[in-house]
TORDO-979392 format. One record per atom (N, C-alpha, C, CB): residue number from 1; residue in three letters; atom name; x, y, z. Coordinates in steps of 0.001 Angstrom, whole numbers. Glycine has a CB too. Layout:
BEGIN
+-----+--------+-------+---------+---------+---------+
! num ! residu ! atome !      px !      py !      pz !
+-----+--------+-------+---------+---------+---------+
! NUM !    Ala !    CA !       X !       Y !       Z !
...
+-----+--------+-------+---------+---------+---------+
// end
This chain:
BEGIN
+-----+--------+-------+---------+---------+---------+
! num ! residu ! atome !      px !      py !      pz !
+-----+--------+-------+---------+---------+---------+
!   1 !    Unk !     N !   41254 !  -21341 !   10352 !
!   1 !    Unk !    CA !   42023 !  -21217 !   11553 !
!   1 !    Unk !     C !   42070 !  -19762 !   11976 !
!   1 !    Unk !    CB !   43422 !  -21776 !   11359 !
!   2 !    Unk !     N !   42368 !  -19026 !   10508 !
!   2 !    Unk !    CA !   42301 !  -17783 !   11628 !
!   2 !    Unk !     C !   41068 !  -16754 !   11950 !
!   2 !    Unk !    CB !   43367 !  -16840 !   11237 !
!   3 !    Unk !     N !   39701 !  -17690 !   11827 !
!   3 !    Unk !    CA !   38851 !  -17017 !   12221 !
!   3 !    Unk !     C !   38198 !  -17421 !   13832 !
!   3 !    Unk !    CB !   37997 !  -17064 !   11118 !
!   4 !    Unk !     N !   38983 !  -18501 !   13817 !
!   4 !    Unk !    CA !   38417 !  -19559 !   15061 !
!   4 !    Unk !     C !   39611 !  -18487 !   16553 !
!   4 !    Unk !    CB !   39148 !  -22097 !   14578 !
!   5 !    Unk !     N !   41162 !  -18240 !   15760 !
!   5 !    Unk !    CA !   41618 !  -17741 !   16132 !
!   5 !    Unk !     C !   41427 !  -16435 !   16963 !
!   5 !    Unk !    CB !   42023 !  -17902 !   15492 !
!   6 !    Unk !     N !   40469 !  -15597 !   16130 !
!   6 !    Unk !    CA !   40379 !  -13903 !   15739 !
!   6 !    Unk !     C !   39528 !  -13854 !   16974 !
!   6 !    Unk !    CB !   39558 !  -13227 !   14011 !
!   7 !    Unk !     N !   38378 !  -15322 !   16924 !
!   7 !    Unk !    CA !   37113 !  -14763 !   17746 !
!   7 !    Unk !     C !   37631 !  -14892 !   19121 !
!   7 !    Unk !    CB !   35604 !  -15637 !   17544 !
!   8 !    Unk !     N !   38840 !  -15317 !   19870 !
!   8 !    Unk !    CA !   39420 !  -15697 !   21271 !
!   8 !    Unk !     C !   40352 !  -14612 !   21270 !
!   8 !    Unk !    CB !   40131 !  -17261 !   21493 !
!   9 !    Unk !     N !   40058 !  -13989 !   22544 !
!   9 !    Unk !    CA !   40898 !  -12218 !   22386 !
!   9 !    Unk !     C !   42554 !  -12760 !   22631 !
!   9 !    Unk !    CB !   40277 !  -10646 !   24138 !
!  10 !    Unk !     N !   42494 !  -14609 !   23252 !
!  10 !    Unk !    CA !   43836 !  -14420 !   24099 !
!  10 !    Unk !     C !   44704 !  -14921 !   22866 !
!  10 !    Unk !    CB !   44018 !  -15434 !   25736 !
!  11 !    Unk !     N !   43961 !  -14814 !   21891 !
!  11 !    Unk !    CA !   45310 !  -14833 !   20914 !
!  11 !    Unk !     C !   45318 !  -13601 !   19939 !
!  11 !    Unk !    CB !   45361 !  -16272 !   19917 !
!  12 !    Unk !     N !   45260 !  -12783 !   20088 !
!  12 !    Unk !    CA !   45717 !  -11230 !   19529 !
!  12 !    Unk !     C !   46698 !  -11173 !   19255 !
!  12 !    Unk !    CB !   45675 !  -10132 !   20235 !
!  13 !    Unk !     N !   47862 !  -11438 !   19766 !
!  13 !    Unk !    CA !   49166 !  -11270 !   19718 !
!  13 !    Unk !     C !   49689 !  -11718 !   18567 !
!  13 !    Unk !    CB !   49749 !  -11792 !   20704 !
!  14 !    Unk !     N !   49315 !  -12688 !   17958 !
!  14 !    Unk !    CA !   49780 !  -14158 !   17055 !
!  14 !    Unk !     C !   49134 !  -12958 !   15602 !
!  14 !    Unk !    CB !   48516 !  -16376 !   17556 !
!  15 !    Unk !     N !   50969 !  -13000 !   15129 !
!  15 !    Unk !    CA !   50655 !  -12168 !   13710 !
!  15 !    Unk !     C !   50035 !  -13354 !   12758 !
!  15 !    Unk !    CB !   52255 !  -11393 !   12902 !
!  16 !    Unk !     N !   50323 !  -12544 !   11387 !
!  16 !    Unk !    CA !   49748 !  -13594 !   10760 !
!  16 !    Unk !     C !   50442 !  -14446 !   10071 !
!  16 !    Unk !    CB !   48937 !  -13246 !   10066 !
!  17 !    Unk !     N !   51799 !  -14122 !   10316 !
!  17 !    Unk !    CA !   52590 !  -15157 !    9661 !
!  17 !    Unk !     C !   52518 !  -16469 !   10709 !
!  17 !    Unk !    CB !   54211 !  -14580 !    9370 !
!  18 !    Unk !     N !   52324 !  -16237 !   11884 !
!  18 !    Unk !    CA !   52397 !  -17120 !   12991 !
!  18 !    Unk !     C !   51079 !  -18025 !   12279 !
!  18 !    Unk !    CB !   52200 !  -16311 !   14720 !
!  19 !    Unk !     N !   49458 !  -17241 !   12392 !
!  19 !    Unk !    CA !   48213 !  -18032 !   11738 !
!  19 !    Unk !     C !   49020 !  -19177 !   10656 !
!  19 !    Unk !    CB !   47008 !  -16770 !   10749 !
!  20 !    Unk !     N !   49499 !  -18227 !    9612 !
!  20 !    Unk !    CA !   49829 !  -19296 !    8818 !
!  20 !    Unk !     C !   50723 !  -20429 !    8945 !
!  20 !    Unk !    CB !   50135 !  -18853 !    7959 !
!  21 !    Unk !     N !   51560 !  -20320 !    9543 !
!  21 !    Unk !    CA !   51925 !  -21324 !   10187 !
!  21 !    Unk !     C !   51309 !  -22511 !   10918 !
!  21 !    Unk !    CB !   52448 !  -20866 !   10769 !
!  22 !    Unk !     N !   50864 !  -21983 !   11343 !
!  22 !    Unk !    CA !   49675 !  -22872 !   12804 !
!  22 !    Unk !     C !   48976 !  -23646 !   11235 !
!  22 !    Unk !    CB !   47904 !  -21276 !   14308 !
!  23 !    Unk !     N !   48456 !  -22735 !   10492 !
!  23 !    Unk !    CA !   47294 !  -23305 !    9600 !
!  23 !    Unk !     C !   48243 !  -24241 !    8762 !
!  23 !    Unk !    CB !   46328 !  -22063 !    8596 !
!  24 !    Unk !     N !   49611 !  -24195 !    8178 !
!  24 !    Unk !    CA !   50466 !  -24938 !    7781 !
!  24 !    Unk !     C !   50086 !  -26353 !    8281 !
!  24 !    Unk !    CB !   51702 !  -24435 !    8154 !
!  25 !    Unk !     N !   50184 !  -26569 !    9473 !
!  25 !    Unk !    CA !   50291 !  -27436 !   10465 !
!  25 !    Unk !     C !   49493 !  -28431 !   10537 !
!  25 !    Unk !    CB !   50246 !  -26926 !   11455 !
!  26 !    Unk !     N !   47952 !  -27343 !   10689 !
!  26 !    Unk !    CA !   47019 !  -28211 !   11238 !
!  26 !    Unk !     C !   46760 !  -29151 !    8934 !
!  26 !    Unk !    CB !   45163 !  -26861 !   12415 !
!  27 !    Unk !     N !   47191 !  -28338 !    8525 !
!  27 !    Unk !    CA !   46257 !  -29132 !    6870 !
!  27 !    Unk !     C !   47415 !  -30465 !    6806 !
!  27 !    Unk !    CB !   46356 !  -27711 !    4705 !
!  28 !    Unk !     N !   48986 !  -30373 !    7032 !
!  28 !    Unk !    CA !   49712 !  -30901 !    7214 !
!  28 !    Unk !     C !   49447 !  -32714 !    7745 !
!  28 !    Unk !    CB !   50238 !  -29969 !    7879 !
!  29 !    Unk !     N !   48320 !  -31932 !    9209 !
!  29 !    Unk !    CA !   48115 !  -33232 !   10305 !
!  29 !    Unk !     C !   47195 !  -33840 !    9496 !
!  29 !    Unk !    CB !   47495 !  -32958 !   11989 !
!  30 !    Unk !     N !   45919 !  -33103 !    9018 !
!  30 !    Unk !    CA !   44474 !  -33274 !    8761 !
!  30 !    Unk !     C !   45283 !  -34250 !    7424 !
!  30 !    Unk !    CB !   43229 !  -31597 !    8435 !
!  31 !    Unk !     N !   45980 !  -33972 !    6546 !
!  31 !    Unk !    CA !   46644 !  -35056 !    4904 !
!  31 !    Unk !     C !   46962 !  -35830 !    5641 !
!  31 !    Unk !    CB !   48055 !  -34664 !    3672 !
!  32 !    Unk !     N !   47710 !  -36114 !    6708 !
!  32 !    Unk !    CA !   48265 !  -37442 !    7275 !
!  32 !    Unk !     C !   47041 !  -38171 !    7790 !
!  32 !    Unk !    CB !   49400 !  -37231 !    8502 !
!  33 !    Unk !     N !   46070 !  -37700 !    8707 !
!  33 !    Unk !    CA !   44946 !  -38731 !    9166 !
!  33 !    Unk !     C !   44075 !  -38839 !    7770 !
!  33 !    Unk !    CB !   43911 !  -38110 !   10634 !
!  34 !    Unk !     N !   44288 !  -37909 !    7162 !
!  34 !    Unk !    CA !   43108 !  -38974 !    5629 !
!  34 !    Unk !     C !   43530 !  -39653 !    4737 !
!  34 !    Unk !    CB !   42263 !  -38222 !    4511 !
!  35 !    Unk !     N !   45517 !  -39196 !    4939 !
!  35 !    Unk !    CA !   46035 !  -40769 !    4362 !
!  35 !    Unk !     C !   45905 !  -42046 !    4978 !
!  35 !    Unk !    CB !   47393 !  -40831 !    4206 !
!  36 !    Unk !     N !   46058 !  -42084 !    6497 !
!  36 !    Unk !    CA !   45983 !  -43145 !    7234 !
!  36 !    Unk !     C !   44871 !  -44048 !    7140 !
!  36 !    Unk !    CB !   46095 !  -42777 !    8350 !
!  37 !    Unk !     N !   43658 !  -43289 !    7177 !
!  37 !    Unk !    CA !   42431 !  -43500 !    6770 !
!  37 !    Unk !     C !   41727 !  -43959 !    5622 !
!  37 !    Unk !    CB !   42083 !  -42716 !    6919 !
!  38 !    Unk !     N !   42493 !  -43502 !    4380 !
!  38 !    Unk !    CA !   42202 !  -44089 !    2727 !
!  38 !    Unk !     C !   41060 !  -43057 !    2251 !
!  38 !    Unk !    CB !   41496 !  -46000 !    2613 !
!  39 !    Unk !     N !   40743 !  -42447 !    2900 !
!  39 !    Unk !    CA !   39177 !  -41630 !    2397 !
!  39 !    Unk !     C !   39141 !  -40382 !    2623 !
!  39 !    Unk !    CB !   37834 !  -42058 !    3111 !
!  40 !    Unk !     N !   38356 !  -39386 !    1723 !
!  40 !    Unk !    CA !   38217 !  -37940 !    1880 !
!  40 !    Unk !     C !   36851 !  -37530 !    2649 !
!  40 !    Unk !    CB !   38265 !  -37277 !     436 !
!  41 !    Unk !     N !   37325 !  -36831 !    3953 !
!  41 !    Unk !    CA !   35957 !  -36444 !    5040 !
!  41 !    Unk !     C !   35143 !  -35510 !    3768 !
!  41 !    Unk !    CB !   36499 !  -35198 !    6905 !
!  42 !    Unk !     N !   35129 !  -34339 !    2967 !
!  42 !    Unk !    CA !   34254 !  -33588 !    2838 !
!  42 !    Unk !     C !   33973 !  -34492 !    1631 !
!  42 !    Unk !    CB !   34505 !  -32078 !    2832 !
+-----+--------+-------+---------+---------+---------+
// end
């Protein structure tokens, strides 16, 4: 996340406690759709 972040200038602002957060989030969503699902994508 926070490289996908780094490369878009319009988020500069966003420290990194904010990244981690965001990245909190998104692994958070990503465990819920591969519980829903029964299976591991990688």
């Amino acid at each position: 996340m926070k490289d996908v972040l780094k490369m878009q200038g319009r988020f500069r602002h966003i420290t990194e406690d904010e990244v981690k957060e965001i990245q909190d989030d998104v692994t958070a969503y990503w465990t819920r759709l591969v519980a829903k699902d029964g299976k591991e994508f990688f």
